[in-house]
C-alpha positions as CSV (number, residue, x, y, z in Angstrom):
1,X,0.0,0.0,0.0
2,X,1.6,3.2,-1.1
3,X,0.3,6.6,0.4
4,X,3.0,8.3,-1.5
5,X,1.8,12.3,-2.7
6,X,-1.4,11.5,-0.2
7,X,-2.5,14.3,2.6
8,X,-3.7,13.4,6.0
9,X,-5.5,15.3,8.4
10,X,-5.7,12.7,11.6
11,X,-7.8,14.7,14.3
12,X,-6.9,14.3,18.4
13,X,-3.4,12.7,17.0
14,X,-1.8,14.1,20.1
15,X,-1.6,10.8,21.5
16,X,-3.1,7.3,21.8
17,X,-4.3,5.5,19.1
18,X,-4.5,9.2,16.9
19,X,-0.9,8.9,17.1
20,X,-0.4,5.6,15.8
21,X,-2.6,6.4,13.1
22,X,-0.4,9.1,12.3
23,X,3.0,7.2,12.4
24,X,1.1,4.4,10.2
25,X,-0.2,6.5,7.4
26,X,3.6,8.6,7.1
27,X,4.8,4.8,7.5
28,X,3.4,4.3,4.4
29,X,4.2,7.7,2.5
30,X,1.7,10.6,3.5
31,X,2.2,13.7,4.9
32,X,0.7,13.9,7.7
33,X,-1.4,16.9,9.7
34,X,-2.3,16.0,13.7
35,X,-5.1,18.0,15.3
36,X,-4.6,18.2,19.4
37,X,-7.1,20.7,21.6
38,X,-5.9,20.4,24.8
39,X,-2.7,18.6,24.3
40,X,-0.9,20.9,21.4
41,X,2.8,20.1,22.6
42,X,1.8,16.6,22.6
43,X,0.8,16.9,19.1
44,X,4.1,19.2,18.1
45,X,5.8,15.7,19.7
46,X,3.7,13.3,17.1
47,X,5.1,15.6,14.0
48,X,8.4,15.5,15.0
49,X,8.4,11.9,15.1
50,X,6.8,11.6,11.4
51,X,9.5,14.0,10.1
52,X,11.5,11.5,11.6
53,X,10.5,9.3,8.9
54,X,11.3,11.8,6.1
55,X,7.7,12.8,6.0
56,X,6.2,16.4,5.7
57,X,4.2,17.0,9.3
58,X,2.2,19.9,11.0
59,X,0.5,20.2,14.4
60,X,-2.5,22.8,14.7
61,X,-4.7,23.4,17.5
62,X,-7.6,22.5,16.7
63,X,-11.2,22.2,18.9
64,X,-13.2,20.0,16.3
65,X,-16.6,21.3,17.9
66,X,-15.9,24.5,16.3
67,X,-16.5,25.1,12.8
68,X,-14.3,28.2,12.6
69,X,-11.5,26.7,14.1
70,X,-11.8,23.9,11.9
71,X,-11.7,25.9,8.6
72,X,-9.1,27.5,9.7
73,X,-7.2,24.7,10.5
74,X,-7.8,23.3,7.1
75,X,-6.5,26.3,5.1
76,X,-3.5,26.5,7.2
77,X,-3.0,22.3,5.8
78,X,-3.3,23.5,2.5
79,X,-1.0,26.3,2.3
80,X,1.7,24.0,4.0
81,X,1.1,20.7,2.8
82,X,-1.7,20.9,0.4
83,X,-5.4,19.5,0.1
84,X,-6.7,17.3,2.5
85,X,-7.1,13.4,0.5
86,X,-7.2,11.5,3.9
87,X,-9.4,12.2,6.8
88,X,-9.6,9.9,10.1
89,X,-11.6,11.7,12.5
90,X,-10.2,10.2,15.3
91,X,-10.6,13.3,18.1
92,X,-13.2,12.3,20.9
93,X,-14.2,14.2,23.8
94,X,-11.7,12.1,26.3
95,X,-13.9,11.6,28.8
96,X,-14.7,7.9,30.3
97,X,-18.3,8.3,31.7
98,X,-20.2,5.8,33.7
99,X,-23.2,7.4,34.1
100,X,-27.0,6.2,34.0
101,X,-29.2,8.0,31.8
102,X,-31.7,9.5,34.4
103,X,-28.1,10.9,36.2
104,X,-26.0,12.2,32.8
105,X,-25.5,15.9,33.1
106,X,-27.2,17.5,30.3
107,X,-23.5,19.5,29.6
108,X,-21.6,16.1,29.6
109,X,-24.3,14.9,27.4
110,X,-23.5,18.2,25.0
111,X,-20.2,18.2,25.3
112,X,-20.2,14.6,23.5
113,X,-22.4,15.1,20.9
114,X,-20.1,18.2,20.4
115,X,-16.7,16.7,20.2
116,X,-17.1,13.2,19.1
117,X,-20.1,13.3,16.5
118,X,-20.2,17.3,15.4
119,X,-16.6,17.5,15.3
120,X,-16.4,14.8,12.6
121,X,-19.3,16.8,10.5
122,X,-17.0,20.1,11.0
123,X,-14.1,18.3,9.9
124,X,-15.8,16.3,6.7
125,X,-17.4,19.7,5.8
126,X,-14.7,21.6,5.9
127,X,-12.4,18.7,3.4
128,X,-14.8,17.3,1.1
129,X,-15.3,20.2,-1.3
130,X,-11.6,19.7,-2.2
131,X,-12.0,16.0,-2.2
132,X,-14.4,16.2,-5.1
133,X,-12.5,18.9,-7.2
134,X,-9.7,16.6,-7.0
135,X,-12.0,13.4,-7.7
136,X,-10.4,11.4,-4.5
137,X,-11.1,11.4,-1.2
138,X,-10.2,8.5,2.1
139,X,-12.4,9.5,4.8
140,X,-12.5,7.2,8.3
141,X,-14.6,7.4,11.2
142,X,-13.5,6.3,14.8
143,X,-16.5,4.2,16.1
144,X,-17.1,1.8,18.8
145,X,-18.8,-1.4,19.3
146,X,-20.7,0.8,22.1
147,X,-22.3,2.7,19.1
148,X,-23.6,-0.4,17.6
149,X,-24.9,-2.6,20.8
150,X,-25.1,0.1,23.7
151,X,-23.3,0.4,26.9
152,X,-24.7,0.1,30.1
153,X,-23.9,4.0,31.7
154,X,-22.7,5.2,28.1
155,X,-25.7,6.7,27.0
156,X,-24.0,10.0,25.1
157,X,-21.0,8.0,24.1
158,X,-22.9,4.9,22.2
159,X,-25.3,7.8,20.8
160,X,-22.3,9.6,19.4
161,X,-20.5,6.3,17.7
162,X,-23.8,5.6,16.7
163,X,-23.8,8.6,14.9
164,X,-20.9,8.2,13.2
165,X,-21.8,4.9,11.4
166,X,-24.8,6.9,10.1
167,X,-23.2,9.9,9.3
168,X,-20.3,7.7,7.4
169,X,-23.0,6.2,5.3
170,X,-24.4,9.0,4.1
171,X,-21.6,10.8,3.1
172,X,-20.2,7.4,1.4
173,X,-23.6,7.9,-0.7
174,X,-22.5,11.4,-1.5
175,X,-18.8,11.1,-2.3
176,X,-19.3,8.1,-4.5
177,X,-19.5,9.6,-7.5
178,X,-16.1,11.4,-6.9
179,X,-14.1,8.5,-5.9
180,X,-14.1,9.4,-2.6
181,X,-14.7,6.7,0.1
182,X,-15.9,7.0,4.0
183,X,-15.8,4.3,6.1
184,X,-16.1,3.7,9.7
185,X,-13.5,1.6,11.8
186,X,-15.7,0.0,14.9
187,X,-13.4,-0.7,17.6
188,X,-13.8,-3.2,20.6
189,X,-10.8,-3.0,22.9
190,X,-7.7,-1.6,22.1
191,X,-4.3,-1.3,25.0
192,X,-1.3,-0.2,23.5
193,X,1.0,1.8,26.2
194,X,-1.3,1.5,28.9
195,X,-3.5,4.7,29.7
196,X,-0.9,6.7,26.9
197,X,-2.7,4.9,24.7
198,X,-6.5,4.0,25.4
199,X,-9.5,5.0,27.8
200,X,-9.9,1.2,28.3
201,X,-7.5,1.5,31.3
202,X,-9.7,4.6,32.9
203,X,-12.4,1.5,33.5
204,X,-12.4,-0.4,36.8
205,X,-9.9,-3.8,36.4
206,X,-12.8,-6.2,37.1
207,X,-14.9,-4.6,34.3
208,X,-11.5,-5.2,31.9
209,X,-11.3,-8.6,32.7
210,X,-14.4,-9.2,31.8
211,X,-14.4,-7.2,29.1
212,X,-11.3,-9.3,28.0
213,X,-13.4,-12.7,28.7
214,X,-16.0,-11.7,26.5
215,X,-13.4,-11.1,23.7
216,X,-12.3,-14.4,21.6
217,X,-8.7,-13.4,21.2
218,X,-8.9,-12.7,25.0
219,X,-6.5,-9.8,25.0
220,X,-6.5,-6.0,24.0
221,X,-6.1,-5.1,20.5
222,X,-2.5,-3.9,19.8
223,X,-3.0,-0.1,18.3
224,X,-1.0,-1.3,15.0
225,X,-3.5,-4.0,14.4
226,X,-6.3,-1.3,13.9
227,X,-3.6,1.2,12.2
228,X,-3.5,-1.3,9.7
229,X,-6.5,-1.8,8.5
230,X,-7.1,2.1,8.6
231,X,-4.0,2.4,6.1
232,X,-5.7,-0.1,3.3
233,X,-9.1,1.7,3.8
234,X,-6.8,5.1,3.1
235,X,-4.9,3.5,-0.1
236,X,-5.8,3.2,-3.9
237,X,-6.6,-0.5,-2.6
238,X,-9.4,0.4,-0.7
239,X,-11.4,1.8,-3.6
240,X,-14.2,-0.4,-3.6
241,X,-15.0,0.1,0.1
242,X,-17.2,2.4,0.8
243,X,-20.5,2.9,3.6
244,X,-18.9,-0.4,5.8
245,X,-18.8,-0.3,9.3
246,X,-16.2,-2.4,9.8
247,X,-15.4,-4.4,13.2
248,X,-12.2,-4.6,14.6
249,X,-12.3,-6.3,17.7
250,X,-10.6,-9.3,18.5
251,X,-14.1,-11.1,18.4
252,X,-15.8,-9.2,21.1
253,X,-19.3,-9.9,22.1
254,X,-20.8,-7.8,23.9
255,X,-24.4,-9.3,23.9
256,X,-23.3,-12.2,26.5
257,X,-22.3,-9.1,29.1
């Protein structure tokens, strides 16, 4: 798979999996751009480490939920590494809630839907009218098995990832006459570094383990192993993929918790 002459805009790639998706798509030739909100140094860090690999990079602060920011953002890309062809909105509102619905604060609620489901909309609004003057386009959406089966005290959360899968079809419907793509990657459980790299470690250990139980590779996802798959969906390979919400999770079932 060759990203070579390819532009990426990877939102929240200040850390965790973002940054792996990052590292993975200059791996395998783009340029890449990071978003980070509240962690901008972090995201300064995540360039430097794709330069490393003889790649163009750029961090930009960037709060998704707003839709100035985000065209801003956009226009600095373009003047410094050119059009966007590869959007992974990856950026989520980095909060672990546990919360039953009657309890959920209507702000946490907002703030949610804000980040995690608006921000995408922002971000694909702001890239695709280039995508279609340029007749290609790679976008992926950061979902969650939450979004497709619930979550027990994740009530904005699994609405949000929920979202995305529909949002990603539609837009797929859209784009398809322009060769552009959009997909959604729906994760189960993914570890990494520890809590560097993954809200799974914010949960309480006997909910991992039985999280992990319910999971038919019993272990956490390695970040790679989902970078991968985000890298074919962002190549010339991927073409005929388009409107899937595809699973990556190790087998996880959560109808048996």
């Amino acid at each position: 798979m060759s990203l070579q002459k390819r532009v990426a805009l990877v939102t929240g790639g200040s850390g965790g999996l973002g940054r792996v998706h990052a590292l993975t798509l200059a791996q395998n030739g783009a340029d890449v751009a990071v978003t980070g909100n509240r962690n901008i140094d972090k995201a300064e860090s995540v360039a430097n480490e794709i330069r490393a690999l003889g790649r163009k990079a750029l961090a930009i602060k960037v709060d998704v939920s707003n839709e100035d920011e985000v065209n801003e953002g956009v226009e600095k890309i373009k003047k410094e590494l050119g059009s966007v062809d590869i959007l992974v909105n990856n950026a989520a509102s980095g909060i672990v809630r546990a919360t039953l619905i009657e309890k959920t604060a209507k702000e946490d609620w907002d703030q949610d839907l804000r980040v995690n489901l608006t921000g995408a909309f922002n971000c694909i609004k702001a890239v695709i009218p280039d995508m279609k003057k340029n007749n290609w386009g790679r976008i992926i959406n950061i979902s969650s098995v939450t979004g497709t089966m619930g979550g027990s005290g994740q009530c904005s959360y699994a609405t949000t990832k929920a979202g995305l899968i529909g949002l990603t079809k539609t837009v797929a419907l859209e784009g398809a006459r322009y060769n552009i793509t959009c997909n959604a990657l729906v994760l189960g459980v993914f570890g990494g570094r520890g809590r560097e790299d993954s809200s799974f470690y914010d949960v309480a250990e006997p909910f991992r383990e039985r999280i992990i139980k319910r999971t038919a590779m019993r272990r956490p996802g390695d970040p790679k192993e989902l970078s991968n798959v985000l890298a074919f969906l962002a190549s010339d390979e991927a073409s005929y993929v388009t409107g899937d919400a595809i699973v990556v999770g190790g087998g996880i079932d959560l109808f048996t918790f």
